[in-house]
mmCIF file as gemmi writes it, N, C-alpha and C atoms, coordinates in Angstrom:
data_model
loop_
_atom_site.group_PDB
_atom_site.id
_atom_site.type_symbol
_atom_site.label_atom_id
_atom_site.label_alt_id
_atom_site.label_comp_id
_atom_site.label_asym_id
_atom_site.label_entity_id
_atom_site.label_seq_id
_atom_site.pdbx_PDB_ins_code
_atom_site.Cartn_x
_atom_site.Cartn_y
_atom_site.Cartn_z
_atom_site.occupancy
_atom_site.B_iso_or_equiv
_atom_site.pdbx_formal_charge
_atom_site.auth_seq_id
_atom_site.auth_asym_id
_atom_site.pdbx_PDB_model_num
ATOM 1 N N . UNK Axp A 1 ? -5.596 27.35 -1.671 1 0 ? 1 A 1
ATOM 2 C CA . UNK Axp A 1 ? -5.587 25.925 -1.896 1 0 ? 1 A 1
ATOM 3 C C . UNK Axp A 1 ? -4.142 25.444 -2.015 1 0 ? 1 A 1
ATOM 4 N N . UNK Axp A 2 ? -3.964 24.149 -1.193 1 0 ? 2 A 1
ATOM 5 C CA . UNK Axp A 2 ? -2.454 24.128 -1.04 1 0 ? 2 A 1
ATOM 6 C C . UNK Axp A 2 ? -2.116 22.982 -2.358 1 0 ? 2 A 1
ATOM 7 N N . UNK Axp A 3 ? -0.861 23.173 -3.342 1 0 ? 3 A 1
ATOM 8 C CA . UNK Axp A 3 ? -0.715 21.848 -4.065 1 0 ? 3 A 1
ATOM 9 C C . UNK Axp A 3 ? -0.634 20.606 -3.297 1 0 ? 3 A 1
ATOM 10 N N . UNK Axp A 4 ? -1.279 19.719 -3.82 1 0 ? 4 A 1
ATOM 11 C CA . UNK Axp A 4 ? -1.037 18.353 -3.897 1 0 ? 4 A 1
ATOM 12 C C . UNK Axp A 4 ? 0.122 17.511 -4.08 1 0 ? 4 A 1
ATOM 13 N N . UNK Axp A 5 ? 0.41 16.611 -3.654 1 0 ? 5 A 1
ATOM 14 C CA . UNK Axp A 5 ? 1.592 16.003 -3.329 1 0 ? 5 A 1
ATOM 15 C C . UNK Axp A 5 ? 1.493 14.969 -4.983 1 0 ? 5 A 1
ATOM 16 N N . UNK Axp A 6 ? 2.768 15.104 -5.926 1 0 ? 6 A 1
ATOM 17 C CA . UNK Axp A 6 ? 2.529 14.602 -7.272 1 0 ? 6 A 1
ATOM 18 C C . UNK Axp A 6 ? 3.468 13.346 -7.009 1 0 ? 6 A 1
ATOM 19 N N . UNK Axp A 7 ? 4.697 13.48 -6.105 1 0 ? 7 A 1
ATOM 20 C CA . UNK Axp A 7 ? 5.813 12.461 -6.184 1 0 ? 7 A 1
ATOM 21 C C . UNK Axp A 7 ? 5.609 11.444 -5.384 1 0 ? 7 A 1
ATOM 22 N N . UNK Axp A 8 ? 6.007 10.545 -5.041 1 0 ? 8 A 1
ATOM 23 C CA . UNK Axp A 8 ? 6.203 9.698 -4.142 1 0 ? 8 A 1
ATOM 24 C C . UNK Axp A 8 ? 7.82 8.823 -4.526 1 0 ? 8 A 1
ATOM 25 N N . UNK Axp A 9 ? 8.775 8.45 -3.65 1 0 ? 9 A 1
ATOM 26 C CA . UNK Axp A 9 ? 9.586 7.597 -3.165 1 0 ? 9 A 1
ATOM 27 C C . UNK Axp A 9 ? 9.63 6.087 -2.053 1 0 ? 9 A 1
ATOM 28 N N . UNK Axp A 10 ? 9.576 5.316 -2.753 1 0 ? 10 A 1
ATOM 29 C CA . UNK Axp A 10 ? 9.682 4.009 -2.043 1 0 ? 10 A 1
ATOM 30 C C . UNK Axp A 10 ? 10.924 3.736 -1.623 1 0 ? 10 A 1
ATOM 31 N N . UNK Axp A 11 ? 11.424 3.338 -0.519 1 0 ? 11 A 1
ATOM 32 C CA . UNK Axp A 11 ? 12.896 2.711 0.116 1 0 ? 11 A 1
ATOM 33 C C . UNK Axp A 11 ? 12.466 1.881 1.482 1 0 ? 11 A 1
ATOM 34 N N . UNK Axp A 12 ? 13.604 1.031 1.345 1 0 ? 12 A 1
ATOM 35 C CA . UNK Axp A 12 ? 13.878 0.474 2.655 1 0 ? 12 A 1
ATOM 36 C C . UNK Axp A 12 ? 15.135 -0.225 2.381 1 0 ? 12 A 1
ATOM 37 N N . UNK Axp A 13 ? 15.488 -1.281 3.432 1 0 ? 13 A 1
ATOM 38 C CA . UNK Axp A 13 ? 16.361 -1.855 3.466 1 0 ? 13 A 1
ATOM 39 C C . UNK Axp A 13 ? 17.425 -2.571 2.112 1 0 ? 13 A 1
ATOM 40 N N . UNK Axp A 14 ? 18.174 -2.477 1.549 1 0 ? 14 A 1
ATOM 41 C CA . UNK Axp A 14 ? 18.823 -3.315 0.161 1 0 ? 14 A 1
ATOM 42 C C . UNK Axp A 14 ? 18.654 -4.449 0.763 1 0 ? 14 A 1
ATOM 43 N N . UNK Axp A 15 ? 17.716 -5.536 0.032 1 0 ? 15 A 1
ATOM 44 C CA . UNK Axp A 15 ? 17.279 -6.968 0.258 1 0 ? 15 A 1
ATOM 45 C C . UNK Axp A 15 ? 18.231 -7.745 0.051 1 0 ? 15 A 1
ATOM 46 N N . UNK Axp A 16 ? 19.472 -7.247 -0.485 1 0 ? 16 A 1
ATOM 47 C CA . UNK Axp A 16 ? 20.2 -8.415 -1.279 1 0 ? 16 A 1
ATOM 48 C C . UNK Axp A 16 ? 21.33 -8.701 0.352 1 0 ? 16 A 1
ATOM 49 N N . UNK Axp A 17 ? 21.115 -7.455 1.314 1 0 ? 17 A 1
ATOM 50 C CA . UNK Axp A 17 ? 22.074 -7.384 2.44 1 0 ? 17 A 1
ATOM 51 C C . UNK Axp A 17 ? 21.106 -8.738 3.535 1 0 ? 17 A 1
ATOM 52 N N . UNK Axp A 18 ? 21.793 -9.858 3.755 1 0 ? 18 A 1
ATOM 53 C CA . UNK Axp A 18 ? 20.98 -10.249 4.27 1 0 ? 18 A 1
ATOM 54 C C . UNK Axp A 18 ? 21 -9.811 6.414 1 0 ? 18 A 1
ATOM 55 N N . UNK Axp A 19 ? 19.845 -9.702 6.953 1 0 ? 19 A 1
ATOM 56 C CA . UNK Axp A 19 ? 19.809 -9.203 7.774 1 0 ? 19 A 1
ATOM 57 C C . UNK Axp A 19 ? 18.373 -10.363 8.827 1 0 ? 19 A 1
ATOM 58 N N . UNK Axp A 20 ? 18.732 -10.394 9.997 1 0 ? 20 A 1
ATOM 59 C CA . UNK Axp A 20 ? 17.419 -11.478 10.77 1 0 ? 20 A 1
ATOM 60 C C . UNK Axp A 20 ? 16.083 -10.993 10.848 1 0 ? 20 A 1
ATOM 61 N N . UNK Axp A 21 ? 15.166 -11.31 10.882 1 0 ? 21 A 1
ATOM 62 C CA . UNK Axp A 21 ? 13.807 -11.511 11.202 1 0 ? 21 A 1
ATOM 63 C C . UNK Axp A 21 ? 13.306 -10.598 11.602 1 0 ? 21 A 1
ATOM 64 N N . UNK Axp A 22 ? 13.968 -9.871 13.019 1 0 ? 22 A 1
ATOM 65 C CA . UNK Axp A 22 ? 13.391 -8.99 13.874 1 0 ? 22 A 1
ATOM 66 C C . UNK Axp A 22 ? 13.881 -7.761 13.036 1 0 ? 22 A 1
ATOM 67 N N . UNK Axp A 23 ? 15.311 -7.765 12.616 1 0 ? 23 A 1
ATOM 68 C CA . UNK Axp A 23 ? 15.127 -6.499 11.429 1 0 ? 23 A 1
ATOM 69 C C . UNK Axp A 23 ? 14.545 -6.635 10.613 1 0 ? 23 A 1
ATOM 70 N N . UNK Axp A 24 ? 14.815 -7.099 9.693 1 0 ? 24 A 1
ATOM 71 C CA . UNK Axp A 24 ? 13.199 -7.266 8.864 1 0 ? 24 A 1
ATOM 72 C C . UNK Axp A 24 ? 11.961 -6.329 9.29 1 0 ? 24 A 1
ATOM 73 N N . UNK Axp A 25 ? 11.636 -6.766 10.466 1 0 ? 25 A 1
ATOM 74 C CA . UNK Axp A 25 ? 10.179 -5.806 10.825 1 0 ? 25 A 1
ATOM 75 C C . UNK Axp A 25 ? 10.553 -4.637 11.21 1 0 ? 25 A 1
ATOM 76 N N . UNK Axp A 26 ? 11.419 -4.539 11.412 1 0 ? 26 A 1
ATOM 77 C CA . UNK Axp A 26 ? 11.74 -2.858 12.138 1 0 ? 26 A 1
ATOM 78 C C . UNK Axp A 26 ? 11.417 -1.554 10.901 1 0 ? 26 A 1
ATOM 79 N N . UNK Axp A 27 ? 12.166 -2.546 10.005 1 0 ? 27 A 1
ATOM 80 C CA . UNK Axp A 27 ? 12.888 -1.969 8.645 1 0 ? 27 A 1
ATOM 81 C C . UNK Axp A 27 ? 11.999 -2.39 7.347 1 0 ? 27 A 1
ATOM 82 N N . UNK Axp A 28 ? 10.836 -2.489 7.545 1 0 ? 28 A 1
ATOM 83 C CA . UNK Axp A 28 ? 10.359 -2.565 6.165 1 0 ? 28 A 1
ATOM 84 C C . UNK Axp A 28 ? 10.07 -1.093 5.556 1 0 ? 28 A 1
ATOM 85 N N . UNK Axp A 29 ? 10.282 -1.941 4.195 1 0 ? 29 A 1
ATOM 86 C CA . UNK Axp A 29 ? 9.603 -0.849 3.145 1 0 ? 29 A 1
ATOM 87 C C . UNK Axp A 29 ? 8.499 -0.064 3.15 1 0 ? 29 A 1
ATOM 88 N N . UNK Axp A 30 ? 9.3 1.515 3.349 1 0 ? 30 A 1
ATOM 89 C CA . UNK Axp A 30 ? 7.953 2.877 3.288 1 0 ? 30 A 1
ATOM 90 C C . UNK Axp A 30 ? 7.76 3.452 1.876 1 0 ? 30 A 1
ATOM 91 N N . UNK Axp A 31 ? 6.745 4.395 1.992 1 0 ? 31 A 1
ATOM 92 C CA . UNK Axp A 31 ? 6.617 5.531 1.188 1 0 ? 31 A 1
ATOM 93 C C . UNK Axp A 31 ? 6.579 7.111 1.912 1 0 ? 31 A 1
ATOM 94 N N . UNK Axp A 32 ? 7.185 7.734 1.131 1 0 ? 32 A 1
ATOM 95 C CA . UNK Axp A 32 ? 7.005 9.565 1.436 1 0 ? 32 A 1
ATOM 96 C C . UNK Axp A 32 ? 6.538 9.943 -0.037 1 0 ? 32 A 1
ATOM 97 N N . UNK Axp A 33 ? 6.061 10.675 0.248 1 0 ? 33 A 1
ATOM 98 C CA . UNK Axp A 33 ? 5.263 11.642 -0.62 1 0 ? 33 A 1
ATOM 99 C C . UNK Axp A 33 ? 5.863 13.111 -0.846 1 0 ? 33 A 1
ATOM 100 N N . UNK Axp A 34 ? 5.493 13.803 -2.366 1 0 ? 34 A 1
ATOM 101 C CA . UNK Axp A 34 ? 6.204 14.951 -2.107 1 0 ? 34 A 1
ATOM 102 C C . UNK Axp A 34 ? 5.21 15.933 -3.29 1 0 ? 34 A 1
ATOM 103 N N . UNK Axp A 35 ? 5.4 17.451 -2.596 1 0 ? 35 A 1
ATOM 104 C CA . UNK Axp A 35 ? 5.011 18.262 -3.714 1 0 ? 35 A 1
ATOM 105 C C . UNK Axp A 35 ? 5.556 18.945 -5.216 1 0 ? 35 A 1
ATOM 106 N N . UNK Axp A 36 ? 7.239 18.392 -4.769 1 0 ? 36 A 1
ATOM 107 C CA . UNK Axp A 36 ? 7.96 18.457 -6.352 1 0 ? 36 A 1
ATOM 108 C C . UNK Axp A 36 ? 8.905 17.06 -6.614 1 0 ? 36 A 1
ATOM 109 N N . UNK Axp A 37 ? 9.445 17.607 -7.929 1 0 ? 37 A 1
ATOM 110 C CA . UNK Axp A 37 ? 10.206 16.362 -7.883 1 0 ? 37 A 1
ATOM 111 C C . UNK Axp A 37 ? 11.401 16.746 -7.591 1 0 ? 37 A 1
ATOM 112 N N . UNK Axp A 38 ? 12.391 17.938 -7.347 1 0 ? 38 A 1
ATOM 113 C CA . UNK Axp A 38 ? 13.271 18.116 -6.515 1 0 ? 38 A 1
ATOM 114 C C . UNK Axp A 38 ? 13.196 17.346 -5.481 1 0 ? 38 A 1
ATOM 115 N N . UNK Axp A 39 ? 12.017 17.756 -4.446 1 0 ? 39 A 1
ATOM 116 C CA . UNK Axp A 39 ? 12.274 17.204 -3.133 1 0 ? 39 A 1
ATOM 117 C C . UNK Axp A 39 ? 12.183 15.93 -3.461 1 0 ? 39 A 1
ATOM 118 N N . UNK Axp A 40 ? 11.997 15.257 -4.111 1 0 ? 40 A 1
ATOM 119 C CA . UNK Axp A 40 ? 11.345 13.756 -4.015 1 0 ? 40 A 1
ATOM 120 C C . UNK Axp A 40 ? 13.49 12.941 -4.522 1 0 ? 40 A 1
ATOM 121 N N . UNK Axp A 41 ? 13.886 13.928 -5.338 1 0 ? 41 A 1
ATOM 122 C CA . UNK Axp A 41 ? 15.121 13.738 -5.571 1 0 ? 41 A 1
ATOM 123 C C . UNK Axp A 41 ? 16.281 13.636 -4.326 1 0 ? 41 A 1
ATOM 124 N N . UNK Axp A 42 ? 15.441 15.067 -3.328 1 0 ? 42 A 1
ATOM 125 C CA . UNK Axp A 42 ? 16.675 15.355 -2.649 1 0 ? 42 A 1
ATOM 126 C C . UNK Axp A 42 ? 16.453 14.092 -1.536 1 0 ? 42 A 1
ATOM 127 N N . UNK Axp A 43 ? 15.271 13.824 -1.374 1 0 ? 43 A 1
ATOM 128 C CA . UNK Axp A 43 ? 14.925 12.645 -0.477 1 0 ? 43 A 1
ATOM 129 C C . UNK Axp A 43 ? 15.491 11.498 -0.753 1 0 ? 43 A 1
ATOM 130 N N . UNK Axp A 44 ? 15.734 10.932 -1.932 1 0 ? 44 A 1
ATOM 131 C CA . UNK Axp A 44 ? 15.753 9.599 -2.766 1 0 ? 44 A 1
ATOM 132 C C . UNK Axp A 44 ? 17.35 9.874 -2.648 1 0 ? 44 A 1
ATOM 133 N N . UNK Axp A 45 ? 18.385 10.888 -2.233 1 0 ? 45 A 1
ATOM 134 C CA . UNK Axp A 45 ? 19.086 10.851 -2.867 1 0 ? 45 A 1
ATOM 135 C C . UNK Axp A 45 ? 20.024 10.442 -0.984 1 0 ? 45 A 1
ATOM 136 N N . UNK Axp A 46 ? 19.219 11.026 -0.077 1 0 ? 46 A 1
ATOM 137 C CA . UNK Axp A 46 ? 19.748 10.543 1.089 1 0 ? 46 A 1
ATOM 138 C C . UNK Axp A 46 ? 19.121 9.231 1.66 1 0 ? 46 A 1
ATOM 139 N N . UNK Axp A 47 ? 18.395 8.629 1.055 1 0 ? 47 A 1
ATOM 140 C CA . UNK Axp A 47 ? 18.096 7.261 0.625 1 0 ? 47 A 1
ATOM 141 C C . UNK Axp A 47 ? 19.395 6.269 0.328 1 0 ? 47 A 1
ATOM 142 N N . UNK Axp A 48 ? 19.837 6.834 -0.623 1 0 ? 48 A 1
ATOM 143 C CA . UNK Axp A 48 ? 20.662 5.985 -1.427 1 0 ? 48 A 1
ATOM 144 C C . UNK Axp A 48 ? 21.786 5.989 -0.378 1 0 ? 48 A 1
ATOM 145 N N . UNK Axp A 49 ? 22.122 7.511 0.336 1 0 ? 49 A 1
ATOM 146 C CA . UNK Axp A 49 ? 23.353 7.226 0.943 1 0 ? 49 A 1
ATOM 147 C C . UNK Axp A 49 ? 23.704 6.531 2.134 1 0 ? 49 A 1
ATOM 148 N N . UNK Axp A 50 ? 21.758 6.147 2.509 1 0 ? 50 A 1
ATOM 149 C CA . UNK Axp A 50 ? 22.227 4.764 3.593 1 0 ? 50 A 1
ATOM 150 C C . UNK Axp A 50 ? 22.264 3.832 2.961 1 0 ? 50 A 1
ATOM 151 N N . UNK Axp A 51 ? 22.529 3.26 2.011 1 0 ? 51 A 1
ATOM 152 C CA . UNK Axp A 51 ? 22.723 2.415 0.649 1 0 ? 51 A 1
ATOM 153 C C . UNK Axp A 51 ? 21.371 1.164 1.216 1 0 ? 51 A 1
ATOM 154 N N . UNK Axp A 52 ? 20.181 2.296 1.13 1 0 ? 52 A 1
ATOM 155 C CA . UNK Axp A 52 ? 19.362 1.608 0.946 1 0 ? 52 A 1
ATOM 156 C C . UNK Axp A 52 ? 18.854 1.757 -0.513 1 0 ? 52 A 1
ATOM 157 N N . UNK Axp A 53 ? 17.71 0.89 -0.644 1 0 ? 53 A 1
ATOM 158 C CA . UNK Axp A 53 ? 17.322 0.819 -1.972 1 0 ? 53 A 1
ATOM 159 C C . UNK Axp A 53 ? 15.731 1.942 -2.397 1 0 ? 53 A 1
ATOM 160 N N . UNK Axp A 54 ? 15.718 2.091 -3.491 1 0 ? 54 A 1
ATOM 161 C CA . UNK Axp A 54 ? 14.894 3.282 -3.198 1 0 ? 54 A 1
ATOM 162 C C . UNK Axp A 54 ? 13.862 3.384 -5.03 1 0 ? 54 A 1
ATOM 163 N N . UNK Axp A 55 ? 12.855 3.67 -5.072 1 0 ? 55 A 1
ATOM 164 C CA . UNK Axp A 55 ? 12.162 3.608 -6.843 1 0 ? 55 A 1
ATOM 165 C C . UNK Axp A 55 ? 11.163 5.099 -6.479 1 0 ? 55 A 1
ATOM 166 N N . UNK Axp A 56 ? 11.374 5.08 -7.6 1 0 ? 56 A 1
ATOM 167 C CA . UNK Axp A 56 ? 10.493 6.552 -7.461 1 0 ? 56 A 1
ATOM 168 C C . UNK Axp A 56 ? 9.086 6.985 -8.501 1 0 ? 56 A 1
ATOM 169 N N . UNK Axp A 57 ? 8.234 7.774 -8.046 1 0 ? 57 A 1
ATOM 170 C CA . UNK Axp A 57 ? 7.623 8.054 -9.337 1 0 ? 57 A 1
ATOM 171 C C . UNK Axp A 57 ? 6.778 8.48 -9.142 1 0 ? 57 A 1
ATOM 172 N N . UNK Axp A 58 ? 5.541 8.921 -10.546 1 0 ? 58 A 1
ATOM 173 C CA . UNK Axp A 58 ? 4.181 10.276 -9.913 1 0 ? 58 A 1
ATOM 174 C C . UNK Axp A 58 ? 3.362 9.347 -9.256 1 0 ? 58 A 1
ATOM 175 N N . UNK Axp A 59 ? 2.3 10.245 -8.841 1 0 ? 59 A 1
ATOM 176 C CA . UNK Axp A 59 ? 1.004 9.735 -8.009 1 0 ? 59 A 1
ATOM 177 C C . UNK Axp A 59 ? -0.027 9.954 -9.051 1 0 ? 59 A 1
ATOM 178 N N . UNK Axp A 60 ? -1.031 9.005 -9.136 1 0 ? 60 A 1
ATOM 179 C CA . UNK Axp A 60 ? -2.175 8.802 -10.277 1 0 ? 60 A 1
ATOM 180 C C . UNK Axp A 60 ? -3.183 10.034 -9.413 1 0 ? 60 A 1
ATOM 181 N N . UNK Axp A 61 ? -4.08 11.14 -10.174 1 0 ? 61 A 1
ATOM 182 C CA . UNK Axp A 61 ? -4.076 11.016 -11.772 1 0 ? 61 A 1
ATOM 183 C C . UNK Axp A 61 ? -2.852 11.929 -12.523 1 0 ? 61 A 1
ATOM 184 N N . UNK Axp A 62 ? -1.687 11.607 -11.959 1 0 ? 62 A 1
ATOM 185 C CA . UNK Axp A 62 ? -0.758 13.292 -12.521 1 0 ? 62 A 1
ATOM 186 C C . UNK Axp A 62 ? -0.091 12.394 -13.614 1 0 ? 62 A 1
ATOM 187 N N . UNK Axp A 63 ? -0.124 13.212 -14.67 1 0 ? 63 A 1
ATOM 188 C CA . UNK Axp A 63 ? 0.293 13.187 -15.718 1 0 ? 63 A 1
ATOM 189 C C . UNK Axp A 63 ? 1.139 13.833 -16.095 1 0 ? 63 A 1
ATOM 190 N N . UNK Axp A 64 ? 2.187 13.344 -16.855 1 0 ? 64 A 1
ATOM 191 C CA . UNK Axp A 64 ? 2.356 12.126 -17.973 1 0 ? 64 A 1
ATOM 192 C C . UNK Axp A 64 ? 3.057 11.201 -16.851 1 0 ? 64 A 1
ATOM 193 N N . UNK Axp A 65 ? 2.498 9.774 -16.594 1 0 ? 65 A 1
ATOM 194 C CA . UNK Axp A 65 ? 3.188 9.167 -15.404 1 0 ? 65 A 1
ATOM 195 C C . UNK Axp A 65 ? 4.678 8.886 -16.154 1 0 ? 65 A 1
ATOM 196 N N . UNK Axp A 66 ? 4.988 8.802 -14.567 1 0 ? 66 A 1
ATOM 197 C CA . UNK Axp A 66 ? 6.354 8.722 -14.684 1 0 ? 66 A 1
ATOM 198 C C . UNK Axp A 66 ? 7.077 7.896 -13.181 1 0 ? 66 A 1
ATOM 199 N N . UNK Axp A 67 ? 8.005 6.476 -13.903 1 0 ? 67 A 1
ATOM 200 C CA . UNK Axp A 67 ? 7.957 5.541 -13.086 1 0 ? 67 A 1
ATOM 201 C C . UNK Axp A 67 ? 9.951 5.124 -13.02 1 0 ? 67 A 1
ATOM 202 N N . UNK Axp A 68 ? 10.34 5.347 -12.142 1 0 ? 68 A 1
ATOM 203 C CA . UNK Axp A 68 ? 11.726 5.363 -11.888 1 0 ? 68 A 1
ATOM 204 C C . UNK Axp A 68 ? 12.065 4.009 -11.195 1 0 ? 68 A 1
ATOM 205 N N . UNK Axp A 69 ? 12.583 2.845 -11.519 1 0 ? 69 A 1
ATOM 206 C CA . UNK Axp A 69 ? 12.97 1.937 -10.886 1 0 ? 69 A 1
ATOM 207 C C . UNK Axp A 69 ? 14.54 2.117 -10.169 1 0 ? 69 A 1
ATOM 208 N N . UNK Axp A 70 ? 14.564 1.362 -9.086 1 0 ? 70 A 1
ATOM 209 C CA . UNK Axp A 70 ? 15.451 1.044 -8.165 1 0 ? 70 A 1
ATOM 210 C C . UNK Axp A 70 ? 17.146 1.053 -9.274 1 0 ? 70 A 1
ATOM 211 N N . UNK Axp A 71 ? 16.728 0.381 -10.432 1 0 ? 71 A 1
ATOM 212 C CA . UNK Axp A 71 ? 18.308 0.322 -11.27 1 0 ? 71 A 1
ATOM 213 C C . UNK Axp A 71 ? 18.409 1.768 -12.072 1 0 ? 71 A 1
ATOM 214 N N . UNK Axp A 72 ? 17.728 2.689 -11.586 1 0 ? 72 A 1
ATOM 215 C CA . UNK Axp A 72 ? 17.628 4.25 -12.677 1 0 ? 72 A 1
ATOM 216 C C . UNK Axp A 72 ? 17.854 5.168 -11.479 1 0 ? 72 A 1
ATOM 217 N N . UNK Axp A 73 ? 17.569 4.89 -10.271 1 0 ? 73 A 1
ATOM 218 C CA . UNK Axp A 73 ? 17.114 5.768 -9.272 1 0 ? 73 A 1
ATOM 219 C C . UNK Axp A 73 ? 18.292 6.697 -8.893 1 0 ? 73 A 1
ATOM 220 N N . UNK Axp A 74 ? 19.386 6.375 -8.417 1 0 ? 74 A 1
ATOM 221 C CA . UNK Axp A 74 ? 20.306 7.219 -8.418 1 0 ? 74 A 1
ATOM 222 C C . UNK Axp A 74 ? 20.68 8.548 -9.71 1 0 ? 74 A 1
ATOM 223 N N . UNK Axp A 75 ? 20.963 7.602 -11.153 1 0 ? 75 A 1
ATOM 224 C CA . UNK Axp A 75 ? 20.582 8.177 -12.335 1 0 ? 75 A 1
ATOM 225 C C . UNK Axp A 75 ? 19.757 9.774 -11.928 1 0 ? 75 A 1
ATOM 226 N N . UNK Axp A 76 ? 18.691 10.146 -11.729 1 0 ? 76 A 1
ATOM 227 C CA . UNK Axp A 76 ? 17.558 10.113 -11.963 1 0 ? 76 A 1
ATOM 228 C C . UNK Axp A 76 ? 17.764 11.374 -10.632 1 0 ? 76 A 1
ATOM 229 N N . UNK Axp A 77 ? 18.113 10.83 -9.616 1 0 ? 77 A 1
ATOM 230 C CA . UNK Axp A 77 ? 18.368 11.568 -8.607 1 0 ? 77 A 1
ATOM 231 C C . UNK Axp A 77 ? 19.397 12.552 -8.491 1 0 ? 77 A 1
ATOM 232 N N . UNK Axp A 78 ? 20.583 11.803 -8.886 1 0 ? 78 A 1
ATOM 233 C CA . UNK Axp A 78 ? 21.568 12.904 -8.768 1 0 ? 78 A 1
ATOM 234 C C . UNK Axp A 78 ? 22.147 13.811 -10.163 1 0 ? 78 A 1
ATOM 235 N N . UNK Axp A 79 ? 22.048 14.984 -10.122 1 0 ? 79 A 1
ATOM 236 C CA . UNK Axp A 79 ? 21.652 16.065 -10.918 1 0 ? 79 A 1
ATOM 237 C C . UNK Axp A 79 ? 23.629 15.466 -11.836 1 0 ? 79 A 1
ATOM 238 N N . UNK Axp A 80 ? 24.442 15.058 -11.196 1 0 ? 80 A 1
ATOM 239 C CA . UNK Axp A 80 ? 25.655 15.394 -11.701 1 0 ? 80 A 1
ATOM 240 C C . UNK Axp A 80 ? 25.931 14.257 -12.574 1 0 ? 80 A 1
ATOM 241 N N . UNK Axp A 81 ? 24.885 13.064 -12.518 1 0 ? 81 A 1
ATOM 242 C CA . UNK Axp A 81 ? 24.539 12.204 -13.002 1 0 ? 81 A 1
ATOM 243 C C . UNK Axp A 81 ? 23.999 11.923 -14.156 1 0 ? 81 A 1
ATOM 244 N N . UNK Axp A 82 ? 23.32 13.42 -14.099 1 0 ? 82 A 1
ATOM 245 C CA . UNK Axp A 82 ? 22.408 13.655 -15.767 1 0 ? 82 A 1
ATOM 246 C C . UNK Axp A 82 ? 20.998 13.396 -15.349 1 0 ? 82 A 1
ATOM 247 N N . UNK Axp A 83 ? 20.752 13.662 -13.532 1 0 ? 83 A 1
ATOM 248 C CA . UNK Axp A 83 ? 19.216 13.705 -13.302 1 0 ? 83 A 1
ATOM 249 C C . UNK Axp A 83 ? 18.47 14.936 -13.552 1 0 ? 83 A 1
């Protein structure tokens, strides 16, 4: 039985960059999924370095949830950071 995927990472584009219409659709906001929270780190963390924006956190029912916003995410991600 293979584990289940506990993490997930949200990113897309930094909204505050303004950009036209047709990007916009190219470039909306995904999710990936992951089976640890390393990977979900190491993912989130080449996220950040297209200085896109990125929130992280478990998948229901995994417990104890745990919910990482976009202003923690780097934090959180990078180990030298105190993630």
């Amino acid at each position: 039985m293979t584990q289940p995927d506990i993490w997930y990472v949200s990113f897309g584009p930094d909204k505050s960059v303004k950009t036209d219409d047709a990007a916009d659709a190219r470039t909306a906001r995904s999710t990936r999924t992951f089976k640890s929270e390393v990977d979900a780190k190491l993912f989130a963390m080449q996220v950040i370095a297209k200085g896109w924006s990125a929130s992280a956190g478990t998948l229901n029912p995994h417990q104890p949830k745990q919910v990482i916003g976009a202003s923690q995410i780097e934090r959180w991600a990078d180990p030298g950071l105190g993630g």
